[in-house]
Wavefront OBJ file of the C-alpha trace (Angstrom):
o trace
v 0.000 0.000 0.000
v 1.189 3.277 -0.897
v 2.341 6.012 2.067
v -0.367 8.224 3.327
v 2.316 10.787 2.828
v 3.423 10.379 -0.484
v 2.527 13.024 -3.050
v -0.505 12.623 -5.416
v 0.412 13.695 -9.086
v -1.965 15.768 -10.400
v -3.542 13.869 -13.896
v -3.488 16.071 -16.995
v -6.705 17.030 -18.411
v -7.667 14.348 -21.261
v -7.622 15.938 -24.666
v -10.726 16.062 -26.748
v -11.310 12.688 -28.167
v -12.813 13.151 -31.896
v -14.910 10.926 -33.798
v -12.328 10.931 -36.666
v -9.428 9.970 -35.235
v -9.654 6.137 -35.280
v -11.329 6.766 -38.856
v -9.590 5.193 -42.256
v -7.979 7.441 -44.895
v -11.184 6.517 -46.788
v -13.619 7.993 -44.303
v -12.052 11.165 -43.644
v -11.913 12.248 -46.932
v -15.835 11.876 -47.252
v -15.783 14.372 -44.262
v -16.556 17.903 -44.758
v -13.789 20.416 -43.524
v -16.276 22.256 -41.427
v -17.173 19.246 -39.393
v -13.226 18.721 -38.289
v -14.331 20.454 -35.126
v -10.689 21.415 -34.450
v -10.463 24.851 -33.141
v -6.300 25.001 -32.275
v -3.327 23.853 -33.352
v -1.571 21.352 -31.817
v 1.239 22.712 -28.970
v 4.150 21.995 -30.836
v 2.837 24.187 -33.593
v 1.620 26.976 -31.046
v 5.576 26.811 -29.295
v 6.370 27.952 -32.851
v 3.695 30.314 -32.882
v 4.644 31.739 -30.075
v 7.885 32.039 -30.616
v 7.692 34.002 -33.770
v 5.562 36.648 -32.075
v 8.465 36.923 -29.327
v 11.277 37.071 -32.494
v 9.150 40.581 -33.523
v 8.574 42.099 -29.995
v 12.130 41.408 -29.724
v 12.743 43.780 -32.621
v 10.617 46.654 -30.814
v 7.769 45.319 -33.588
v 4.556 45.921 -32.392
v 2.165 43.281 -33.764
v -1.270 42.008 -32.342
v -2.003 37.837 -32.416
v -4.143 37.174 -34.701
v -4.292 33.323 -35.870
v -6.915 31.128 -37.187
v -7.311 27.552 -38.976
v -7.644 27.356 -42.842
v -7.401 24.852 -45.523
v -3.589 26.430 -46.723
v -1.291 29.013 -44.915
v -1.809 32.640 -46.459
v -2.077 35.672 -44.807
v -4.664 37.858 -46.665
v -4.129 41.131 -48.159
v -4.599 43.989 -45.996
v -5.602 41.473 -42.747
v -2.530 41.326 -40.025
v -3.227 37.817 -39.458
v -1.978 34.723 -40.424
v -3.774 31.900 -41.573
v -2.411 28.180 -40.541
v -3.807 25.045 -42.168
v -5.941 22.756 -40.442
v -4.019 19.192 -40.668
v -0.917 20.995 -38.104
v -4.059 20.648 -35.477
v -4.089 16.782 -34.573
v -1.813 14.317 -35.447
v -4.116 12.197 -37.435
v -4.768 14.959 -39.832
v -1.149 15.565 -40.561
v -0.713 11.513 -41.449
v -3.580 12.022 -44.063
v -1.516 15.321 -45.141
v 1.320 12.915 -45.639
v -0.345 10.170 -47.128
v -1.892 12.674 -49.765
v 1.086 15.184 -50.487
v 3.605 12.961 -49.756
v 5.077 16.006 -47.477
v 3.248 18.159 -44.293
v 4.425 21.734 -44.761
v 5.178 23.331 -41.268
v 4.970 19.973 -39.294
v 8.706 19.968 -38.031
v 10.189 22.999 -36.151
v 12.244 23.805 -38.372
v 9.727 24.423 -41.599
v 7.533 25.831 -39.586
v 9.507 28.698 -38.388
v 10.527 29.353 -41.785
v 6.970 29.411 -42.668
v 5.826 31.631 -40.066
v 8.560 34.288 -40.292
v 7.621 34.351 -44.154
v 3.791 35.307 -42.986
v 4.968 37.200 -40.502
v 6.238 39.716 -43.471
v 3.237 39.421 -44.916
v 2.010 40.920 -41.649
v 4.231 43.907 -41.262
v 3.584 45.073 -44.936
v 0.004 44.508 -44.252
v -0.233 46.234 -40.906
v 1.880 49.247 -42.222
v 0.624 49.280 -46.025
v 4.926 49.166 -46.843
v 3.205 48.084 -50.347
v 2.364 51.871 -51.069
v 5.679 53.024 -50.406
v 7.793 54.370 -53.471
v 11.211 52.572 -51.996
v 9.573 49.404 -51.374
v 7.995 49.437 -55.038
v 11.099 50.106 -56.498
v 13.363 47.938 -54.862
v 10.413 45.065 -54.418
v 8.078 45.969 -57.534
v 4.320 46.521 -57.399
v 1.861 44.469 -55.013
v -1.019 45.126 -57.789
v 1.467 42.701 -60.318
v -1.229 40.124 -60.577
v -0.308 37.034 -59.219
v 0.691 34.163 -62.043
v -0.516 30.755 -61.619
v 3.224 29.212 -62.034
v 6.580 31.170 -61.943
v 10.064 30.039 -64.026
v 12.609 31.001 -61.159
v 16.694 31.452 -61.785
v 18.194 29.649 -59.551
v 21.304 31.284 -60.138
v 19.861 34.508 -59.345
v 21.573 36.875 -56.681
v 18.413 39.240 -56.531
v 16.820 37.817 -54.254
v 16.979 35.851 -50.643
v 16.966 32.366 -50.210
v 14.614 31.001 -47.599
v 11.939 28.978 -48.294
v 12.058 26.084 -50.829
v 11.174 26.613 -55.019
v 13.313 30.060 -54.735
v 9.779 31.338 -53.633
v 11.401 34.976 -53.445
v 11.111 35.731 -57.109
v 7.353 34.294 -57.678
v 5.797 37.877 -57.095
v 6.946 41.008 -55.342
v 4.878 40.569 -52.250
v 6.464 36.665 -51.796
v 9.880 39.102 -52.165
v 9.347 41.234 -49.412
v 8.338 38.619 -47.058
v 10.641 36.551 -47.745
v 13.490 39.232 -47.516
v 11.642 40.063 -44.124
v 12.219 36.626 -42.894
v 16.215 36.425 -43.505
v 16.094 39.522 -41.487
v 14.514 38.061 -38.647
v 16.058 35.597 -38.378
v 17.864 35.468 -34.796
v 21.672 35.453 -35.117
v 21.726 34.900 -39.055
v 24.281 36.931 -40.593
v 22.524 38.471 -43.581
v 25.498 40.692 -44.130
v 28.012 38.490 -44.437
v 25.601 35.622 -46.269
v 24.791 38.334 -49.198
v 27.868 40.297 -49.313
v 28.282 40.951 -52.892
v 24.150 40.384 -53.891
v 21.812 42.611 -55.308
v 19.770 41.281 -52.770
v 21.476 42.637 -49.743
v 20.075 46.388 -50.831
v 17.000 44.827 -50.033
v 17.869 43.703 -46.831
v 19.227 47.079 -45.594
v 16.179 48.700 -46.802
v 14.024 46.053 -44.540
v 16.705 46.805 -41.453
v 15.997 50.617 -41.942
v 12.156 49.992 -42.625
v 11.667 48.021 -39.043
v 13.838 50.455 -37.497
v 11.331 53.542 -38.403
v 8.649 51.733 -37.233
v 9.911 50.413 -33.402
v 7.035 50.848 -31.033
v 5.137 52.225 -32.878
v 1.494 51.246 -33.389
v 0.539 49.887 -36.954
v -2.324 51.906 -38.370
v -3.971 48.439 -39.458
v -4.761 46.145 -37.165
v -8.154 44.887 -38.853
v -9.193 41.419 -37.020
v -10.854 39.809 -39.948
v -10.613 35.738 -40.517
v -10.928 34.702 -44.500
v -11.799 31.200 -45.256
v -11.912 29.782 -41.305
v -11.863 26.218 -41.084
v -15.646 26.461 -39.283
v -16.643 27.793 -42.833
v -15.382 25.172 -45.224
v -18.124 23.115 -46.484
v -16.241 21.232 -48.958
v -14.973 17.414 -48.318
v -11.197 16.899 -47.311
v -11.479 14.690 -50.661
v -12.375 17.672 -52.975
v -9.985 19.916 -50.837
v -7.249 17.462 -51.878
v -8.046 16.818 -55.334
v -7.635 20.497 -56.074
v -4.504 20.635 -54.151
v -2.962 17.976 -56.369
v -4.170 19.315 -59.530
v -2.617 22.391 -58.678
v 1.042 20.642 -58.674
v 0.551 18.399 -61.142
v 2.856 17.991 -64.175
v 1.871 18.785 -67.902
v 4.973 16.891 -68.468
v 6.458 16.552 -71.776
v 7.960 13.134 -72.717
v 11.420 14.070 -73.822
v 13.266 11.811 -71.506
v 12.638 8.598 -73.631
v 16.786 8.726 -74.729
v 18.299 8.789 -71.058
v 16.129 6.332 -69.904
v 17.549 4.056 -72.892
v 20.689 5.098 -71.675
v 20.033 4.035 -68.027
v 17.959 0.482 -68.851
v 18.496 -2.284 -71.557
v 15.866 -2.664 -74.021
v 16.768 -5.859 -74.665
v 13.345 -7.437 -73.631
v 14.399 -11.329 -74.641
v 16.150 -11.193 -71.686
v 13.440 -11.950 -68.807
v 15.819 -12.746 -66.279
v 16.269 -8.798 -65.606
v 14.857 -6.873 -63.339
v 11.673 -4.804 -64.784
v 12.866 -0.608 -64.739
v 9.619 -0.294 -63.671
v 9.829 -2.378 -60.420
v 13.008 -0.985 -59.588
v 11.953 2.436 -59.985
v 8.802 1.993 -57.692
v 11.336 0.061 -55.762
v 13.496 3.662 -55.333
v 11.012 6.447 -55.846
v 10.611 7.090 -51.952
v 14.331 7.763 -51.273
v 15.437 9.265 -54.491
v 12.073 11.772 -54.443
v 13.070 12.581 -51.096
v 15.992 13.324 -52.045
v 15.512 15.783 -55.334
v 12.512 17.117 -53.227
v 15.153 18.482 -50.653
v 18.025 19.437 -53.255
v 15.676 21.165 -55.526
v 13.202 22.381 -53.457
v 10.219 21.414 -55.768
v 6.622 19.782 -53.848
v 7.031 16.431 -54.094
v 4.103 15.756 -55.025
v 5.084 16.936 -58.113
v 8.415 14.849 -58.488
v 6.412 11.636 -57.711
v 4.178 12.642 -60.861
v 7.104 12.726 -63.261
v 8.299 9.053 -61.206
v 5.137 7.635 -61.981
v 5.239 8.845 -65.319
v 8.973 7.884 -65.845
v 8.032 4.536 -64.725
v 5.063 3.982 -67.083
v 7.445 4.848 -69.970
v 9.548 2.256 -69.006
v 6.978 -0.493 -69.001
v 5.344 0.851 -72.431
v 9.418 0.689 -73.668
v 9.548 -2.661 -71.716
v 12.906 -1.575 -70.062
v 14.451 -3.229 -67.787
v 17.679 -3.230 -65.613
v 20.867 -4.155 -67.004
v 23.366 -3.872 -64.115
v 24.357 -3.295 -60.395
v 21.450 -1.636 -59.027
v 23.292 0.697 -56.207
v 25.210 2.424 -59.433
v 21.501 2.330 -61.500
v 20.475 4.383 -57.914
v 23.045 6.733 -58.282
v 22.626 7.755 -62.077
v 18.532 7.637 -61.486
v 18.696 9.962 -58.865
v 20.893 12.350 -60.942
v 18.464 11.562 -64.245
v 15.513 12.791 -61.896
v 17.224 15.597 -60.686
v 17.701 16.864 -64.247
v 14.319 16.373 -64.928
v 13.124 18.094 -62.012
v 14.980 21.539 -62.894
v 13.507 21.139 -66.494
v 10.430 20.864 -65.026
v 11.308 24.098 -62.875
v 13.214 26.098 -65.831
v 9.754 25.343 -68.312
v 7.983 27.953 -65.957
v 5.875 25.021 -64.460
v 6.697 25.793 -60.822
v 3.397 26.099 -58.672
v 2.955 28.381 -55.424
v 3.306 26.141 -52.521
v 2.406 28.630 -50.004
l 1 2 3 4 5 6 7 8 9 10 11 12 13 14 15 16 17 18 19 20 21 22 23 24 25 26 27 28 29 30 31 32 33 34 35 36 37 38 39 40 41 42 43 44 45 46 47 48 49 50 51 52 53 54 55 56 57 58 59 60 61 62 63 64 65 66 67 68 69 70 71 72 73 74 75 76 77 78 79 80 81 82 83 84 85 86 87 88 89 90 91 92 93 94 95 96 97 98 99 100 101 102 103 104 105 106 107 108 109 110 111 112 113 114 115 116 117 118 119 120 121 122 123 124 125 126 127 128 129 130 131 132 133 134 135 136 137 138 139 140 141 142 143 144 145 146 147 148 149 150 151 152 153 154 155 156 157 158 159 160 161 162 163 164 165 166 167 168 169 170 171 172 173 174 175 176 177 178 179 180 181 182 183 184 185 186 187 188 189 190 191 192 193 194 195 196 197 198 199 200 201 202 203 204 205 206 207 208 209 210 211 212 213 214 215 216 217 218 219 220 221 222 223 224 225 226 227 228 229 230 231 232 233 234 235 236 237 238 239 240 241 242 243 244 245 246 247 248 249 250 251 252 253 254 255 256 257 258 259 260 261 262 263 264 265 266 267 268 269 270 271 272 273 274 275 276 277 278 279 280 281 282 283 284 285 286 287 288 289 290 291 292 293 294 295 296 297 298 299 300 301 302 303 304 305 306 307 308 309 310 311 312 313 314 315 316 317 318 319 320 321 322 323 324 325 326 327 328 329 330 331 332 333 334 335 336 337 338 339 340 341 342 343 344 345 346 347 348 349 350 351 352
């Protein structure tokens, strides 16, 4: 029997148990967004949440919380507020994010800092209207540029910052701004020393001289507006899903036949080979990963052009005519090339 004197530990509250949880992949996405019921992320995304507001007040910035669950992470034009998407508030919602995108966008700390200082520039410029500034347009370029559904970066390009994936900073000048905003904020990164030498780092002086003429000082914005809450989503996490994927997926032209004669045999008398298409299906996984991370580009999008590389293979009837750890090695470099032909054909698609 345990001591009369021995201290009782205090239980933690249960969490809210939801009907969903235990549900298949299947059932879910018959269920309406609106009746997700979720009303907060989870804590590991609100540490980051948190923290990003401290990284501003930090900088004298003087910004109100203002939060709220979406399908997608936006912040909207001329509403200080940021927008985070719904699967980052239960675990069982970011495994369907993963099983349908292949990726979850802001579910380690690490992306999801980078995402959140991004919005948080959309913020600022919103909360201070930066966007009608003359300095800002003609450093940055015009916020009434419309918006293009897919944008050819140069990745060679010393214009512009590097932060998030896809070399996001050149997709439109608003993306620009925010994301030069975000290097800035950055704790400890040296901006200075990192862009010695670009084009870009006028940008970044401009943003340190911009936040310094604003410290403590209230924003005249500070509208508290949500667009598009989760509560008022009617549509099904299947339809919400389907139009996510058709917005990365790959018009991709079929000029890859040659290397991939170069990389398998078509000698198809010989059965005892491997099929290419079993060993790429075998590989996609890893080698996606891997381009996805080099290149930057959804991979949702790279498994497309896998899929479609592999189909090719089976209507060539290719197979595999060697070691396979050196076939790994020259496939991975083969996709890679693919991938930034995908990029430089101007079919890159907003992620964010």
């Amino acid at each position: 029997m345990a001591s009369m004197n021995a201290k009782t530990k205090k239980s933690k509250p249960k969490a809210k148990k939801f009907k969903w949880e235990d549900w298949s992949d299947e059932q879910l996405l018959e269920l309406p967004m609106h009746e997700l019921g979720v009303t907060q992320v989870q804590p590991k995304t609100q540490r980051c949440v948190d923290r990003v507001y401290r990284e501003v007040e930090r900088r004298g910035l003087v910004v109100a919380k203002h939060c709220w669950l979406s399908d997608e992470w936006f912040s909207p034009v001329r509403i200080p507020g940021i927008a985070i998407p719904f699967y980052l508030a239960h675990p069982r919602l970011e495994r369907l994010e993963k099983s349908q995108m292949l990726e979850v966008e802001g579910g380690t700390q690490v992306s999801c800092m980078r995402i959140l200082r991004h919005e948080m520039g959309h913020v600022l410029d919103h909360a201070w209207n930066f966007h009608r500034r003359r300095k800002r347009q003609e450093l940055f370029g015009k916020s009434s540029d419309p918006y293009p559904e897919t944008y050819s970066p140069r990745p060679y390009s010393k214009s512009f910052v590097l932060h998030l994936d896809s070399w996001y900073a050149q997709s439109h000048p608003d993306e620009d701004f925010a994301e030069t905003f975000a290097v800035w904020l950055t704790p400890n990164f040296p901006w200075r020393r990192r862009y010695q030498g670009w084009k870009a780092i006028r940008k970044l002086k401009y943003m340190s001289e911009l936040m310094s003429s604003i410290r403590d000082q209230v924003p005249p914005n500070s509208t508290v507006v949500q667009i598009d809450p989760l509560h008022s989503l009617e549509k099904t996490l299947g339809a919400h899903y389907r139009e996510k994927r058709e917005r990365y997926a790959v018009d991709y032209p079929r000029f890859y036949d040659r290397d991939l004669r170069r990389l398998f045999s078509g000698e198809k008398d010989n059965k005892a080979l491997t099929p290419a298409t079993k060993f790429i299906r075998k590989y996609r996984a890893t080698v996606g990963g891997k381009v996805g991370r080099w290149t930057g580009v959804y991979r949702y999008a790279i498994k497309l052009v896998v899929d479609d590389m592999a189909a090719r293979c089976r209507e060539l009837g290719l197979r595999l005519p060697g070691d396979e750890e050196e076939t790994i090695s020259d496939f991975t470099v083969l996709l890679t090339v693919q991938t930034m032909n995908f990029v430089q054909e101007g079919r890159h698609h907003f992620s964010l």
